[in-house]
N, C-alpha and C positions, 0 to 999 in steps of 0.2 A: 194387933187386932183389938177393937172395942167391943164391947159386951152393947146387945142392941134388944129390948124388950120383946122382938119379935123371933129371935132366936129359940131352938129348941135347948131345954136342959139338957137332952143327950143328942149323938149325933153318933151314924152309924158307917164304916168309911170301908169300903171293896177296894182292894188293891194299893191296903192301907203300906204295903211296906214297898211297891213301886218307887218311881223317884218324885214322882207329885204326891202320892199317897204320904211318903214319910214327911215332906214339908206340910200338907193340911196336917196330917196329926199334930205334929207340933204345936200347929196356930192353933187348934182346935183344943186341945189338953189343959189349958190355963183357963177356959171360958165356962167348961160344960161339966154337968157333975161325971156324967158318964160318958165315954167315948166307947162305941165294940168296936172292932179293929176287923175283918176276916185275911189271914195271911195265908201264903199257899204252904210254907213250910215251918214245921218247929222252929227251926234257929234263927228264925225272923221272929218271933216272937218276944223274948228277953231284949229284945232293940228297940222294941216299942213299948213297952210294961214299964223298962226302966225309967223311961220319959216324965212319966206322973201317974200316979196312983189311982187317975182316973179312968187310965187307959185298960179296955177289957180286949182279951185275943180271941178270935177264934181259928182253929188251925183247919186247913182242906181247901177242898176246891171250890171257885165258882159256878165250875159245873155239875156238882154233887149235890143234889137236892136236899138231902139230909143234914148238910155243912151248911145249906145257907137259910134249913131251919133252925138249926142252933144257933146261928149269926142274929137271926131276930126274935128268940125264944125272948117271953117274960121283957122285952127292951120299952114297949109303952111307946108313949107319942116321940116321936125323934124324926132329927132329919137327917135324912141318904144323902151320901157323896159316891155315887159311882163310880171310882176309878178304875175299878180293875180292867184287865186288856190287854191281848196281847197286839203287839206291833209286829217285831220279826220272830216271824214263828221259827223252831228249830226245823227247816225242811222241807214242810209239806204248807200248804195251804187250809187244807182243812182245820186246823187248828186256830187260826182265825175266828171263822164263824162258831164252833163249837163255845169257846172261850165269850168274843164280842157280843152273838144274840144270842147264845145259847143259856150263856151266863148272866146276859141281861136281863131275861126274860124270866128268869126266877127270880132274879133279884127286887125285880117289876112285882111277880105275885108277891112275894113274902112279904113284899113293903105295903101293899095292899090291900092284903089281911092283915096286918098289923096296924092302921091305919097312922100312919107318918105326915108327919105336916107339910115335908115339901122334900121332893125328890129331885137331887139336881145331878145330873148324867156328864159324862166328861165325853165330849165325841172329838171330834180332829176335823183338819181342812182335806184330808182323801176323798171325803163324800164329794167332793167337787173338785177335784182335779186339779189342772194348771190353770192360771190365768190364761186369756184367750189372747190379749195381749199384754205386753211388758207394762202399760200404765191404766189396766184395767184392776181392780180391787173387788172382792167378794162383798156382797155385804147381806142381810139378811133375808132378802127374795133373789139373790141365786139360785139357779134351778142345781138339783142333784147332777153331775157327772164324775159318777164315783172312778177312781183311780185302782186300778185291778182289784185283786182280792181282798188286800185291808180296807182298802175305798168301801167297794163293796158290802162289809163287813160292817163297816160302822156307819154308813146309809140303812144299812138294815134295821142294828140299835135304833136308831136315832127315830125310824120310824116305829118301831116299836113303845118306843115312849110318850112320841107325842100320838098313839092310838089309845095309850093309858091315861093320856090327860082327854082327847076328846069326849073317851067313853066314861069320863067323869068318874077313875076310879082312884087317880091321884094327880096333887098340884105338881107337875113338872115343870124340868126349865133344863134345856139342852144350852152347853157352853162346848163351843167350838174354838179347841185349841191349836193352834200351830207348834211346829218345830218347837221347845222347848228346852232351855237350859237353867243349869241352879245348881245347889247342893243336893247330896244326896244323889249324883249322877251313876249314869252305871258305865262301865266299863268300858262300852262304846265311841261313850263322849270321852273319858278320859283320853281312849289310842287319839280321837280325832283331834285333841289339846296337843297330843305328842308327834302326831304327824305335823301339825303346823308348825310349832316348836324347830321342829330340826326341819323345814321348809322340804317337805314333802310331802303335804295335802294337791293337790292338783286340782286346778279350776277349770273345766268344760267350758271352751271360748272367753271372751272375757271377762265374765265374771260381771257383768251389769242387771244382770236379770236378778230381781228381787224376792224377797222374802221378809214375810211375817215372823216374827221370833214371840216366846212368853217367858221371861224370865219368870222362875215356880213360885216366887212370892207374889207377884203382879198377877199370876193364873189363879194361888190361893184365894188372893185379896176379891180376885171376881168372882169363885168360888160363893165364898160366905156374902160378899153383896146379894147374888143370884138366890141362897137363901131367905134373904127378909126383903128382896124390894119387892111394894106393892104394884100389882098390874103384872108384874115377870113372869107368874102360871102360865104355859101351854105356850112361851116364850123359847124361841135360841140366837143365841147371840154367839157373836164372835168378840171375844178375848185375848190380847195379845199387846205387845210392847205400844209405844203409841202413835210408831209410826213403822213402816216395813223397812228392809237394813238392802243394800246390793249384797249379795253373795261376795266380793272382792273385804266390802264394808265387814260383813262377818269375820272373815279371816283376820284382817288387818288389827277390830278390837280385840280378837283372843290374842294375837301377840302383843299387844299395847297390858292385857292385862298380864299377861304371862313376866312379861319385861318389869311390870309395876309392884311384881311379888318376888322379884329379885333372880331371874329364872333370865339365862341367856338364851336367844331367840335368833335363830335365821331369818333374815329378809328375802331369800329367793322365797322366788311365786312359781314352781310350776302351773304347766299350762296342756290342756287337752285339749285337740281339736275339739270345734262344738258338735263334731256326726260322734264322737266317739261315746257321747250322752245319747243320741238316736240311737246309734248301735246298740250301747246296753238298753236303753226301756224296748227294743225290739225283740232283742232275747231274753228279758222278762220276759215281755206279755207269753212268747210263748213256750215257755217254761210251766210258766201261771198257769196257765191253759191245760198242762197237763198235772195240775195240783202240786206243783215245784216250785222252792225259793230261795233264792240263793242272794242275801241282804247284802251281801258288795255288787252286786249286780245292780240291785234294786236301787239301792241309795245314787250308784253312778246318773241309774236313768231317768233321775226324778231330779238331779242337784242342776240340770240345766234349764227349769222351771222359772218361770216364776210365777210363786205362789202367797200372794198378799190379798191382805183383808183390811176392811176397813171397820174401828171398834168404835164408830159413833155413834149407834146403838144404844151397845153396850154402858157408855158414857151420860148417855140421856135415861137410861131406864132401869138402868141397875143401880146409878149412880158413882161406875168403875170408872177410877185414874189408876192409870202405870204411874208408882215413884221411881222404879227403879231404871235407867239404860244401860246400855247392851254391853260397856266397858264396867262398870261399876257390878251387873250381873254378871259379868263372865270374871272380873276378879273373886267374887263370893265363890265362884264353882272352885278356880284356882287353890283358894284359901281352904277351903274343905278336903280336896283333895292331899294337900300338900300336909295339914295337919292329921292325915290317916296314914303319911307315909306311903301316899299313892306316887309312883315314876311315873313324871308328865314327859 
């Protein structure tokens, strides 16, 4: 990252210890006098403090009113990075919204009253669902077709924010990310490194239908552009690799990188019929329906999608390029993993 005249000295980062969260910190740590950080637990704390001495914590919830007035207590002009969020709730549904606008919407007033230069919000591709067909692409006049309750969830944010830029109480900028990979991964990714590993990830049909990926530096790097380009207020853009990957393509580079970090790798491909993807997003939905979630379900009933974007946009107005692809970012996840002692 370069130091850019329009940057804030400080910068203020929700769901700073996430897995996009902990990569901005990093980029962000070297530029800025002061970074707050809000974490949801103490032992997340010492993880990011150690980082640079610029780095401030605050411990609690996004939902906690009181936690995300001390998040911007005495902080002066700065700019927000909204990351926090959840994705797979433990359970229940409602945890979603409480978390996504609930948590937004504070963090929307406090930024507000505080008055911050530029508030840039991290939302996802659920507000809009699957592509309608396999060589259709999202791009920034998509209409809303939010994808169950997380969809939902962050359609909601998203219009939360850009109601805080019309009503002229702060410069916003919605950055809509897809599936993401990088260091700093959580657990999930790591099983989904180890299922493919020993050639038991399983593809719903054949595996041709596409997807947008963000390796977290390439998501960072649009991050802090979406900060300082001029005209981006009251702007969302989609952010992502620089081209969308087949679902087969995905798999095939995590073994390519797995194999390139010294790690022996199966070539069998299991295969799921393509209804056995219908069947799961059907037992979603109605699960969902009664405030239930059950994330191997979920994941089953969505990886038969295809859900790509197009970052052209992004690229003309932010001034965003991806350096990195999808072999080269998925070795980095490998290399992180493998140097913590993580079993791929």
């Amino acid at each position: 990252m370069t130091s850019d005249s329009r940057t804030a000295r400080v910068a203020v980062v929700t769901g700073a210890a996430g897995w996009l969260g902990q990569n901005l910190v990093r980029a962000l740590a070297g530029h800025r006098e002061r970074v707050r950080c809000l974490v949801h637990d103490a032992e997340q704390a010492p993880l990011l403090e150690i980082v640079a001495p610029s780095i401030e914590t605050v411990v609690g919830d996004v939902r906690d009113p009181a936690t995300v007035d001390r998040l911007f207590d005495a902080i002066g002009p700065a700019a927000v990075f909204n990351a926090a969020g959840v994705i797979h709730p433990g359970g229940r549904t409602r945890e979603l919204f409480d978390v996504n606008v609930g948590g937004a919407q504070l963090v929307l007033d406090r930024a507000r009253r505080t008055g911050v230069t530029r508030f840039v919000h991290v939302s996802s591709n659920s507000p809009f669902g699957a592509n309608a067909t396999p060589n259709q692409r999202f791009t920034e006049d998509s209409p809303y077709n939010p994808y169950l309750a997380y969809g939902e969830s962050k359609m909601e944010a998203e219009q939360l924010v850009q109601r805080s830029y019309d009503r002229g109480d702060l410069a916003t900028v919605i950055i809509r990310a897809p599936w993401f990979y990088g260091p700093f991964q959580p657990e999930r990714q790591t099983r989904f490194f180890s299922a493919v590993r020993r050639g038991m990830f399983p593809i719903p049909g054949a595996g041709t239908n596409c997807r947008s990926l963000a390796y977290t530096g390439n998501l960072v790097h649009g991050l802090l552009c979406a900060e300082v380009a001029d005209g981006a207020a009251g702007g969302a853009y989609w952010v992502a690799d620089a081209e969308p990957y087949e679902l087969r393509e995905v798999i095939q580079g995590v073994r390519v990188a797995l194999e390139a970090e010294g790690l022996p790798v199966s070539q069998r491909q299991p295969h799921l019929p393509a209804l056995a993807g219908t069947v799961a997003a059907a037992l979603d939905r109605v699960l969902q329906d009664r405030g239930l979630y059950v994330q191997g379900l979920h994941v089953l009933g969505e990886l038969k999608d295809t859900i790509a974007c197009d970052i052209s946009r992004a690229r003309a107005d932010l001034g965003y390029e991806p350096a990195t692809g999808l072999v080269d970012g998925m070795r980095a996840s490998v290399r992180w993993c493998l140097e913590r002692g993580a079993r791929i």
